[in-house]
DOTIKE-375718 format. One record per atom (N, C-alpha, C, O): chain; residue number from 1; x, y, z. Coordinates in Angstrom, 3 decimals. Each point is the difference from the previous one (the first is absolute). Layout:
N
(atom "A",NUM,(X,Y,Z))
...
% end
This chain:
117
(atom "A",1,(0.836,-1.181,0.000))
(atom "A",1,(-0.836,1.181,0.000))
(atom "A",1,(0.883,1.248,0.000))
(atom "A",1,(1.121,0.064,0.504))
(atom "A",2,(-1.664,0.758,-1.031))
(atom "A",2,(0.601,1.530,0.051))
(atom "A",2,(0.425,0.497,1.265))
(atom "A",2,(-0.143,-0.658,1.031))
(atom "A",3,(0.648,1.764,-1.062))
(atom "A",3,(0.179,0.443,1.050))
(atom "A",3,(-0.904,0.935,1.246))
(atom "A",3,(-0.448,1.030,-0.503))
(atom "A",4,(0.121,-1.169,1.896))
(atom "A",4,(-1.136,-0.153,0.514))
(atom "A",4,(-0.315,2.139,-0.273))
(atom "A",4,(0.816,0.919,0.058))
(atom "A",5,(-2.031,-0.910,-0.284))
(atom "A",5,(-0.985,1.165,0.053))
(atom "A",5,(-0.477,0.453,1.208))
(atom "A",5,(-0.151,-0.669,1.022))
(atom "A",6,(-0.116,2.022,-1.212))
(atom "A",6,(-0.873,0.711,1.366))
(atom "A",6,(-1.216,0.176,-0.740))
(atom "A",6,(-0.166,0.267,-1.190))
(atom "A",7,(-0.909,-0.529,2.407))
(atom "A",7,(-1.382,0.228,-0.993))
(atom "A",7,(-0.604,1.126,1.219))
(atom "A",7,(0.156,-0.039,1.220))
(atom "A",8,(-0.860,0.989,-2.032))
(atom "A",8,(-0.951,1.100,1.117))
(atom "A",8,(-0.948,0.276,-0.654))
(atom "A",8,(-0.102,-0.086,-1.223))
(atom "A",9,(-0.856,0.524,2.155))
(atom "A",9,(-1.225,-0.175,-0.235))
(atom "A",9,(0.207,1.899,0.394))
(atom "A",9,(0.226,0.483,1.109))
(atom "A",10,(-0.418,0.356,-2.601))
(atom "A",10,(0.717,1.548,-0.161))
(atom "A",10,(-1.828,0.605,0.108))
(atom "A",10,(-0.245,1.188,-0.211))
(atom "A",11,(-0.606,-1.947,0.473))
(atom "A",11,(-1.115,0.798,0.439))
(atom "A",11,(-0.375,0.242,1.448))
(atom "A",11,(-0.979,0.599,0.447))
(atom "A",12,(2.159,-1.309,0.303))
(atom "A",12,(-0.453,-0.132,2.151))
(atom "A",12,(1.256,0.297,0.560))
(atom "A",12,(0.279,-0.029,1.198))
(atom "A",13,(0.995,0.522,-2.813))
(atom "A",13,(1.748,0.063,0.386))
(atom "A",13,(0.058,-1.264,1.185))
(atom "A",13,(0.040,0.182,1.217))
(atom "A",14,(-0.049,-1.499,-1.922))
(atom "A",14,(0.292,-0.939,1.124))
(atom "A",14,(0.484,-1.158,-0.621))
(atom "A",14,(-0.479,-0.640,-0.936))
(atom "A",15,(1.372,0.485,1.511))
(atom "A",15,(1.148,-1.034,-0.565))
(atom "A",15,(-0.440,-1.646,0.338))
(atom "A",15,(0.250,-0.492,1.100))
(atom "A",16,(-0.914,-0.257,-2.159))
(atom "A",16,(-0.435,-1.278,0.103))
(atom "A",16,(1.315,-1.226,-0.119))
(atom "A",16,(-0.055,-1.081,0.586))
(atom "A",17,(1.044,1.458,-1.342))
(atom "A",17,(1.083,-0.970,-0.163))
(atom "A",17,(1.211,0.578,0.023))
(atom "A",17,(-0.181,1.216,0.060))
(atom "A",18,(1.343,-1.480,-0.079))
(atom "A",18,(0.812,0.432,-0.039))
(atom "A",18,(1.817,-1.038,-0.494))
(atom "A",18,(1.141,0.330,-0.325))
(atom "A",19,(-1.933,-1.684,0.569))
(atom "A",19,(1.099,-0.806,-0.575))
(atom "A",19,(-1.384,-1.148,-0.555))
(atom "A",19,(-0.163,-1.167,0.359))
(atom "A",20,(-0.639,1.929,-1.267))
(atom "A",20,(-1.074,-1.354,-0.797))
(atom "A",20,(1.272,-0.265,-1.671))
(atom "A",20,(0.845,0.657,-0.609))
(atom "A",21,(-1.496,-2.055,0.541))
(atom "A",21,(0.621,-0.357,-1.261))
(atom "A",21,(-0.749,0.258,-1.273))
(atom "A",21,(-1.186,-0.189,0.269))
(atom "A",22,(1.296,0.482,-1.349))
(atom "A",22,(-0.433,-0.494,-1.105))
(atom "A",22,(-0.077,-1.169,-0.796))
(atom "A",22,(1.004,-0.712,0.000))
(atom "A",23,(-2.155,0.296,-0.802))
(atom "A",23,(-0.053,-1.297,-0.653))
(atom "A",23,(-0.902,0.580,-0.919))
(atom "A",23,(-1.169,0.333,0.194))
(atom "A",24,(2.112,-0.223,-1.602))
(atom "A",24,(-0.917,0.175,-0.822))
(atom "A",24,(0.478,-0.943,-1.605))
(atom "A",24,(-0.214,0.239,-1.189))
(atom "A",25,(0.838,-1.208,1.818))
(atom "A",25,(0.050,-1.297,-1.484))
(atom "A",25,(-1.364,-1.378,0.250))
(atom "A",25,(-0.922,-0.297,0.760))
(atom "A",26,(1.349,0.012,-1.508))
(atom "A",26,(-0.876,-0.943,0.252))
(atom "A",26,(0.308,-1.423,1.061))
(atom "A",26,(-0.919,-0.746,0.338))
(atom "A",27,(2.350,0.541,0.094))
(atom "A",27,(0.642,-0.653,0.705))
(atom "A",27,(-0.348,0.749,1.766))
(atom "A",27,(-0.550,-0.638,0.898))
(atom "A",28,(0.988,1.947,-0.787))
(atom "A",28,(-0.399,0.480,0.820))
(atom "A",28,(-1.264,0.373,0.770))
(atom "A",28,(-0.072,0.203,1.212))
(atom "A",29,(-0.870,-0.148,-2.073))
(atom "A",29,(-1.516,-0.071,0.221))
(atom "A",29,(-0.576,-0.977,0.355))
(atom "A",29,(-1.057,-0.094,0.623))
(atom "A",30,(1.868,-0.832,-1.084))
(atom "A",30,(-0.871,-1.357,-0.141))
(atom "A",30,(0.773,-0.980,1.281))
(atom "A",30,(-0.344,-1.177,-0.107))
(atom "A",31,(1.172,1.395,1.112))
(atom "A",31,(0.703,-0.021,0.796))
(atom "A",31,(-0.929,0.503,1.171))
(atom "A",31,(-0.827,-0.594,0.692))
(atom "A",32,(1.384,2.282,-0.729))
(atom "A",32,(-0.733,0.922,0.974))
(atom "A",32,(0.379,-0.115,1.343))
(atom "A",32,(1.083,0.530,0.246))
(atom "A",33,(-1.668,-1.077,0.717))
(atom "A",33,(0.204,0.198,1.235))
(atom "A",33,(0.116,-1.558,1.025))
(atom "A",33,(-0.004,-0.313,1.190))
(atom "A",34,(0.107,-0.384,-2.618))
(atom "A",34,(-0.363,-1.434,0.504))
(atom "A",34,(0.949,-0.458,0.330))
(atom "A",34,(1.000,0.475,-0.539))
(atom "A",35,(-0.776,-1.600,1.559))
(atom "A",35,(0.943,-0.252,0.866))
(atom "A",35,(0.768,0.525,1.379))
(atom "A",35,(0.787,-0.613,0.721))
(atom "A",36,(-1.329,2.051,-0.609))
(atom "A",36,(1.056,0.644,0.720))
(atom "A",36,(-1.689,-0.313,1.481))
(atom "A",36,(-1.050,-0.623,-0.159))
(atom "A",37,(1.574,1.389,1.390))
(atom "A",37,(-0.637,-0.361,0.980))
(atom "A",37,(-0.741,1.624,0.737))
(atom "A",37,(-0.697,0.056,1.013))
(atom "A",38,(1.155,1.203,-1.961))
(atom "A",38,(-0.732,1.046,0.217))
(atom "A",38,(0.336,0.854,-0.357))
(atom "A",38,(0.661,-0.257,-1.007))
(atom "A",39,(-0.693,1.803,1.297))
(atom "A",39,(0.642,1.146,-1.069))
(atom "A",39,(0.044,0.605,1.480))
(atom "A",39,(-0.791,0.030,0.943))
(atom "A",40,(2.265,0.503,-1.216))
(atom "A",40,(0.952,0.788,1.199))
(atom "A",40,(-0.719,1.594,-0.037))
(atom "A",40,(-0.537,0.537,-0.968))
(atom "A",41,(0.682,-0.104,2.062))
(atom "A",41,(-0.821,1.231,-0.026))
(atom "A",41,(0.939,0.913,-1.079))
(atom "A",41,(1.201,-0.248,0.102))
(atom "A",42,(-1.473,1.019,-0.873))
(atom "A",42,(0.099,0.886,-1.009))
(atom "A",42,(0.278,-0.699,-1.511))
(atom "A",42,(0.521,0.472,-1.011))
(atom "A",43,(-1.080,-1.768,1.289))
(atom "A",43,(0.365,-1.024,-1.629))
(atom "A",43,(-1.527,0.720,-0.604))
(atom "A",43,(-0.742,0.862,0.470))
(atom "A",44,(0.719,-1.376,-1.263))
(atom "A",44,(-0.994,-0.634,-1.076))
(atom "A",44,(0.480,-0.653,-1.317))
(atom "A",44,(1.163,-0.374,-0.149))
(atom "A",45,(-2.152,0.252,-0.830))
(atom "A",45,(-0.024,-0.320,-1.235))
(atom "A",45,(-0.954,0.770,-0.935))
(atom "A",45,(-1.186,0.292,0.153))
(atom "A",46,(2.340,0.041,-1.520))
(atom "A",46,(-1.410,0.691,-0.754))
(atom "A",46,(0.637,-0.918,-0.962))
(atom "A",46,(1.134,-0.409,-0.250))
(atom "A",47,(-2.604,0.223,-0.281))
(atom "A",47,(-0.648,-1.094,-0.790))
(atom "A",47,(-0.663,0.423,-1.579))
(atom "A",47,(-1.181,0.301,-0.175))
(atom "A",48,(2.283,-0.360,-0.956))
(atom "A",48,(-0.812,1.039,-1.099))
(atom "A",48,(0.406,-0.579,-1.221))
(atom "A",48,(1.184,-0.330,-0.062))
(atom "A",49,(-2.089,0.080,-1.182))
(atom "A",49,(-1.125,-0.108,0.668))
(atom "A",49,(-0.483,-0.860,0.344))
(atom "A",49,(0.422,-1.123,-0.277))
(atom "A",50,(-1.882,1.416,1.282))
(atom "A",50,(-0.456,-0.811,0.219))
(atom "A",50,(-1.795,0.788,0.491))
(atom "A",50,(-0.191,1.214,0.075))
(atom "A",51,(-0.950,-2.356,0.205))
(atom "A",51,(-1.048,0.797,0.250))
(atom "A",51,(-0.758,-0.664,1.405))
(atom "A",51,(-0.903,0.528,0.650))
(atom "A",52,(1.584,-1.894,-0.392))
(atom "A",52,(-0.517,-0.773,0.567))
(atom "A",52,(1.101,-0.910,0.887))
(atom "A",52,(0.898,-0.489,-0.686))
(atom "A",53,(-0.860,0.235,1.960))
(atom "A",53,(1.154,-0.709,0.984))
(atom "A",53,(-0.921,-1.274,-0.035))
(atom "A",53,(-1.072,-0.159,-0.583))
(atom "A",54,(2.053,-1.010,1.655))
(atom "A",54,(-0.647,-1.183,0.394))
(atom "A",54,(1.204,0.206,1.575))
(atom "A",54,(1.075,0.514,0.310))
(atom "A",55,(-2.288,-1.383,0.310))
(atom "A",55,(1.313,-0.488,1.420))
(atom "A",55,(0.073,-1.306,0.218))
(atom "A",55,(0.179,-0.535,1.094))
(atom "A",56,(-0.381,-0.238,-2.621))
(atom "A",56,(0.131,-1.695,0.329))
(atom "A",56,(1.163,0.154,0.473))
(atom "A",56,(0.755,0.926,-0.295))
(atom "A",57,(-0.400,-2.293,1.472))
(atom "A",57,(1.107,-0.088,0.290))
(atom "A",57,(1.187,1.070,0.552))
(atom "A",57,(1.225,-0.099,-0.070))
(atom "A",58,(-2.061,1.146,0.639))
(atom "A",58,(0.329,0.961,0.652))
(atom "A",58,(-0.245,-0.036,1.452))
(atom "A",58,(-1.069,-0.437,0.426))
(atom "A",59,(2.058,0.900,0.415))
(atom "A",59,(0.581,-0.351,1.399))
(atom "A",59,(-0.598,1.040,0.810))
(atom "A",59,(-0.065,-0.141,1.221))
(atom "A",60,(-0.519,1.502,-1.987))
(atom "A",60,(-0.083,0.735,0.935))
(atom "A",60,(-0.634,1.337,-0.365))
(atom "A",60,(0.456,0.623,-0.958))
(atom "A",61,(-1.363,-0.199,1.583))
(atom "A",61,(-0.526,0.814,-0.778))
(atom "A",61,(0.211,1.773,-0.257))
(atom "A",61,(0.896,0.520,0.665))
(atom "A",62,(-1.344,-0.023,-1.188))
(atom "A",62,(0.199,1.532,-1.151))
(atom "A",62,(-0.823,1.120,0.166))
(atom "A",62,(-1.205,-0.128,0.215))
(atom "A",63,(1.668,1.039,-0.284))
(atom "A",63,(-0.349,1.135,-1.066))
(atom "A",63,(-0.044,0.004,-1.433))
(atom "A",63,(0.959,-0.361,-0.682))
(atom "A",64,(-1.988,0.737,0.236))
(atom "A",64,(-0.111,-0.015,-1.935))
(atom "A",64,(-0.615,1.390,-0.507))
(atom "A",64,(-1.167,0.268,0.287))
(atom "A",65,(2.032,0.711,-1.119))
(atom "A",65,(-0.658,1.100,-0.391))
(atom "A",65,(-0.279,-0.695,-1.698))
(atom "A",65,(0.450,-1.040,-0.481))
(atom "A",66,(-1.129,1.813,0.025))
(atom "A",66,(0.078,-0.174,-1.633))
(atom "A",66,(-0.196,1.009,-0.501))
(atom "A",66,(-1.014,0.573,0.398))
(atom "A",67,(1.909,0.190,-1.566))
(atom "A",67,(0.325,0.665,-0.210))
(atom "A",67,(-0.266,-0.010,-1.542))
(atom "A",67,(0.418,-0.894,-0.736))
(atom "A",68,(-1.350,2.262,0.199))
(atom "A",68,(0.130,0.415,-1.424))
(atom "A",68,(1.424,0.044,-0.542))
(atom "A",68,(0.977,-0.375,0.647))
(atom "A",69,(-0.929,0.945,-2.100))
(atom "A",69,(0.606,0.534,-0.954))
(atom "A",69,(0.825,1.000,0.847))
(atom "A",69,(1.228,-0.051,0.062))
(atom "A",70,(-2.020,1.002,0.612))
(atom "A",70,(0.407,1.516,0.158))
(atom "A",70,(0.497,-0.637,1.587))
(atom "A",70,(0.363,1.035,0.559))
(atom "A",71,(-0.205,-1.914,0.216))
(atom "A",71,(0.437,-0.186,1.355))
(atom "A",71,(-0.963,0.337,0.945))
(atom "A",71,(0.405,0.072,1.160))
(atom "A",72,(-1.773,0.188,-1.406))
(atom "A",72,(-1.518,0.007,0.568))
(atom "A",72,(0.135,-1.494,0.996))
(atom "A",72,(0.502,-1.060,-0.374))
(atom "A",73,(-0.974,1.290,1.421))
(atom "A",73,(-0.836,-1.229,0.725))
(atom "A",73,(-1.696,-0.035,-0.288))
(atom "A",73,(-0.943,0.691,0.386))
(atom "A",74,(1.100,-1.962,-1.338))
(atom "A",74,(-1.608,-0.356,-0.609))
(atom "A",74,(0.033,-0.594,1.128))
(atom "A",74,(-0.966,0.536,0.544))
(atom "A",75,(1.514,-1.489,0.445))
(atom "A",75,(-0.754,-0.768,0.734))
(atom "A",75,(1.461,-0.466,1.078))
(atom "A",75,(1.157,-0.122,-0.402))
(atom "A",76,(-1.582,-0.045,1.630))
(atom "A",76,(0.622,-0.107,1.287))
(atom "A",76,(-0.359,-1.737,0.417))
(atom "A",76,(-1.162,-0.397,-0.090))
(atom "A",77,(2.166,-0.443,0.493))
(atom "A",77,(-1.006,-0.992,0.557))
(atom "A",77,(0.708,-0.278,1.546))
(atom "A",77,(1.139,-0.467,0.013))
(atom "A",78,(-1.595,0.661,0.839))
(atom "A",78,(1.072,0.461,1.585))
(atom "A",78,(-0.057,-1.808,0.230))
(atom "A",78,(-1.059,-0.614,-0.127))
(atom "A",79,(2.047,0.101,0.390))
(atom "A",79,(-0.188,-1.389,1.043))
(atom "A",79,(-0.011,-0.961,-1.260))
(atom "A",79,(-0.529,-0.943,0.589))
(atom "A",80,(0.685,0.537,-1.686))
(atom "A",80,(-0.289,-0.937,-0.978))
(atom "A",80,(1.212,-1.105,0.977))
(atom "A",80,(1.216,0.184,0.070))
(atom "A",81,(-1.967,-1.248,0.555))
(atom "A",81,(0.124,-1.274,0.337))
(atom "A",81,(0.699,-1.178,-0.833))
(atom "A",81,(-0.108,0.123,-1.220))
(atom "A",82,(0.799,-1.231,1.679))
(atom "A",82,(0.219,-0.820,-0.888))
(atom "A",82,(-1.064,-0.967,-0.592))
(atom "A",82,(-1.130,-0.177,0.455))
(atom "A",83,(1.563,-0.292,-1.313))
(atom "A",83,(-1.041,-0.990,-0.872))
(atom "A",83,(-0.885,0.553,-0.520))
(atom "A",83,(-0.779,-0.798,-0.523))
(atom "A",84,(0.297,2.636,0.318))
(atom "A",84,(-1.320,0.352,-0.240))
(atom "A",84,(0.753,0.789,-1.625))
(atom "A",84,(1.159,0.244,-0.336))
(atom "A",85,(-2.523,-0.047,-0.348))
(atom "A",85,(0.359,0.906,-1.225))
(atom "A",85,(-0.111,1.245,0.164))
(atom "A",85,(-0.720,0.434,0.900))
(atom "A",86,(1.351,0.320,-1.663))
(atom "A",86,(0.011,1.644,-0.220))
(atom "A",86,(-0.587,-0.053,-0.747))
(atom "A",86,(0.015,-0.895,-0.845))
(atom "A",87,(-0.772,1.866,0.882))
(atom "A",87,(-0.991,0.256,-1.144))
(atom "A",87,(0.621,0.899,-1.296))
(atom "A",87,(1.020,0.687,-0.054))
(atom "A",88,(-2.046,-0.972,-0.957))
(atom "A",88,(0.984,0.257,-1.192))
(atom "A",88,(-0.684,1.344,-0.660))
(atom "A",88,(-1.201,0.156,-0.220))
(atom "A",89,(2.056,0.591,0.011))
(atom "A",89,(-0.519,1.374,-0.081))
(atom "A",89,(0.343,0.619,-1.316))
(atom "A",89,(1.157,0.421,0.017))
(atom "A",90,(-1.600,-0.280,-0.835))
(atom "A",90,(-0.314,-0.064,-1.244))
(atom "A",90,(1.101,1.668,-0.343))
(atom "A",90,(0.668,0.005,-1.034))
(atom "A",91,(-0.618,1.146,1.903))
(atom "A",91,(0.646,1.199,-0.809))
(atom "A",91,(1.287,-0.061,0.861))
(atom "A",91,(0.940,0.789,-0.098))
(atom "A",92,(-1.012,-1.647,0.803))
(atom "A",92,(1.517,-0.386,0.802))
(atom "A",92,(1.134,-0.348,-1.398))
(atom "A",92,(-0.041,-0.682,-1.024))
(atom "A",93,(1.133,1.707,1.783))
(atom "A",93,(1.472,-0.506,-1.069))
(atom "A",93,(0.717,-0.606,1.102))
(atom "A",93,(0.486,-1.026,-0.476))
(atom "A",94,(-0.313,1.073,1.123))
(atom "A",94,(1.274,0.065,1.327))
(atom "A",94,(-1.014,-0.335,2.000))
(atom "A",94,(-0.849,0.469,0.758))
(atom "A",95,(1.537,-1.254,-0.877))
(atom "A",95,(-0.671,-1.017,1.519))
(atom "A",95,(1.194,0.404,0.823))
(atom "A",95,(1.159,-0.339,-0.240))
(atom "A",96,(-1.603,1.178,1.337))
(atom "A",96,(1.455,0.196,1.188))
(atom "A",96,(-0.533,-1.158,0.756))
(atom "A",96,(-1.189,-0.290,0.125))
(atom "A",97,(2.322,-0.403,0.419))
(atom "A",97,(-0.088,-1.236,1.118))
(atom "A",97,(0.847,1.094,1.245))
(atom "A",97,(0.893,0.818,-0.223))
(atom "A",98,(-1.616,-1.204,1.675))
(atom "A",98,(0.670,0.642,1.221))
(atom "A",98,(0.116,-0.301,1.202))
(atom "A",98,(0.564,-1.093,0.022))
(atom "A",99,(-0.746,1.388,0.860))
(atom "A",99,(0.474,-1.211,1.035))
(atom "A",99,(-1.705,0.473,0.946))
(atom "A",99,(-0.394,1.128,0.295))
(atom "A",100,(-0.252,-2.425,-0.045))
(atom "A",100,(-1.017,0.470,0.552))
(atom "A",100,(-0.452,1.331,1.261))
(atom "A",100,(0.714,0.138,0.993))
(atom "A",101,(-1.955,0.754,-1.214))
(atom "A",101,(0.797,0.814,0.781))
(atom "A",101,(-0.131,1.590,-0.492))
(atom "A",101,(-0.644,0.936,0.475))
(atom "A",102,(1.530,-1.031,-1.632))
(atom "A",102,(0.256,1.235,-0.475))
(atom "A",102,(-0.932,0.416,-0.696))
(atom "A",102,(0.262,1.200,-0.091))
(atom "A",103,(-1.201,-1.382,-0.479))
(atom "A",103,(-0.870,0.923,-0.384))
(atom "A",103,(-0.834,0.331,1.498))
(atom "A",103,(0.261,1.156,0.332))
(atom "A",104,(-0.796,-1.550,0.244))
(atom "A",104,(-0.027,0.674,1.405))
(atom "A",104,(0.505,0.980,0.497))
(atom "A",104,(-0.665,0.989,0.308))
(atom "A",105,(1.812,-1.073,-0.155))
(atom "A",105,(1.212,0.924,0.690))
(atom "A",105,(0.135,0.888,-0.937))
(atom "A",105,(0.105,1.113,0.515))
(atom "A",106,(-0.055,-1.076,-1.753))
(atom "A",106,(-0.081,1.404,-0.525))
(atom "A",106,(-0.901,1.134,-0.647))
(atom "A",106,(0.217,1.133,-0.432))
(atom "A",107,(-1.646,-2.189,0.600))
(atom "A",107,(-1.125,0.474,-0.559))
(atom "A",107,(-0.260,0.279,-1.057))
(atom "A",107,(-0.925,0.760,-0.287))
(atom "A",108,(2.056,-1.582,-0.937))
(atom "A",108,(-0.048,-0.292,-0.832))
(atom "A",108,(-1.639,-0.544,-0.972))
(atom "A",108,(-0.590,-1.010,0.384))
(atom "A",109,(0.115,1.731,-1.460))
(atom "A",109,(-1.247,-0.264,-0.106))
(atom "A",109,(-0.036,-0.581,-1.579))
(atom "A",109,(0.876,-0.546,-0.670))
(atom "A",110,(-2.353,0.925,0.352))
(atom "A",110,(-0.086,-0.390,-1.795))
(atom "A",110,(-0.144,2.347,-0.497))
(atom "A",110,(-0.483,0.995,0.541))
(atom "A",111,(1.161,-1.277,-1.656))
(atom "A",111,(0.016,1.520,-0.315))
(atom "A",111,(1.529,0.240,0.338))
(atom "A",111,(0.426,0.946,-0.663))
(atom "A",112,(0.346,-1.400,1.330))
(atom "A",112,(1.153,0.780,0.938))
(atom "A",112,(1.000,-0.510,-1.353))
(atom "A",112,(-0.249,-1.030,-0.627))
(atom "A",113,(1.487,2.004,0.286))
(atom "A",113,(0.824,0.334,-1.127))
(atom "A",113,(1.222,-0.675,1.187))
(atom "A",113,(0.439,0.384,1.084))
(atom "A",114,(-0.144,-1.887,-2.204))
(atom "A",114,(1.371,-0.552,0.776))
(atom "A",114,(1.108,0.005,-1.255))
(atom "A",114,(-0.250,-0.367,-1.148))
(atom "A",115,(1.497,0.854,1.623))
(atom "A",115,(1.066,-0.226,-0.836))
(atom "A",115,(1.209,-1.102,0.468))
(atom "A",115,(0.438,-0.084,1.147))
(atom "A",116,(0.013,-0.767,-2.344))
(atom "A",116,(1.124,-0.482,0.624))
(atom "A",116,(1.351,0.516,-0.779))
(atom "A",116,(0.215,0.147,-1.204))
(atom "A",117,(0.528,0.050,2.243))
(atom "A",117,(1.302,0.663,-0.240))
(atom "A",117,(1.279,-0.490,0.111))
(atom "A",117,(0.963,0.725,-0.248))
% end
């Protein structure tokens, strides 16, 4: 994977990641978060593209923003659990993965302008 990104959420000035990875081949996507046992506070994953997550075989559960074209939050999903589906969101380009939690803590919403940097 690339080298790790800061992601903020530039509509609440609040810093959601700060060492998240990118995965945007098809090796990397299709990988994702599987195997590992949780995401360290300031990780994530951005996920692009993509419109839709899964947590088969996932250890532990998330934060999920989904994100337009323009870096819009169409849709927030706080707590996505293992074994359950993300729902698949049709104007989604880009799926942030985060460590459960953080959309809470930053009041992170749908509408809110996230950049990764």
């Amino acid at each position: 994977m690339a080298a790790p990104v800061r992601i903020v959420n530039e509509t609440r000035s609040a810093v959601l990641a700060t060492e998240a990875e990118v995965a945007d081949s098809f090796w990397t996507r299709f990988r994702g978060l599987l195997g590992r046992t949780g995401l360290a506070e300031g990780g994530g994953l951005v996920i692009a593209p993509c419109s839709s997550v899964h947590m088969l075989g996932m250890r532990f559960a998330l934060d999920a923003l989904y994100l337009d074209t323009d870096g819009a939050v169409v849709r927030s999903v706080p707590n996505l659990r293992p074994n359950r589906l993300g729902p698949l969101v049709r104007r989604t380009r880009t799926v942030i993965e985060l460590p459960a939690g953080t959309i809470a803590a930053t009041g992170t919403a749908e509408g809110d302008r996230i950049t990764v940097k």
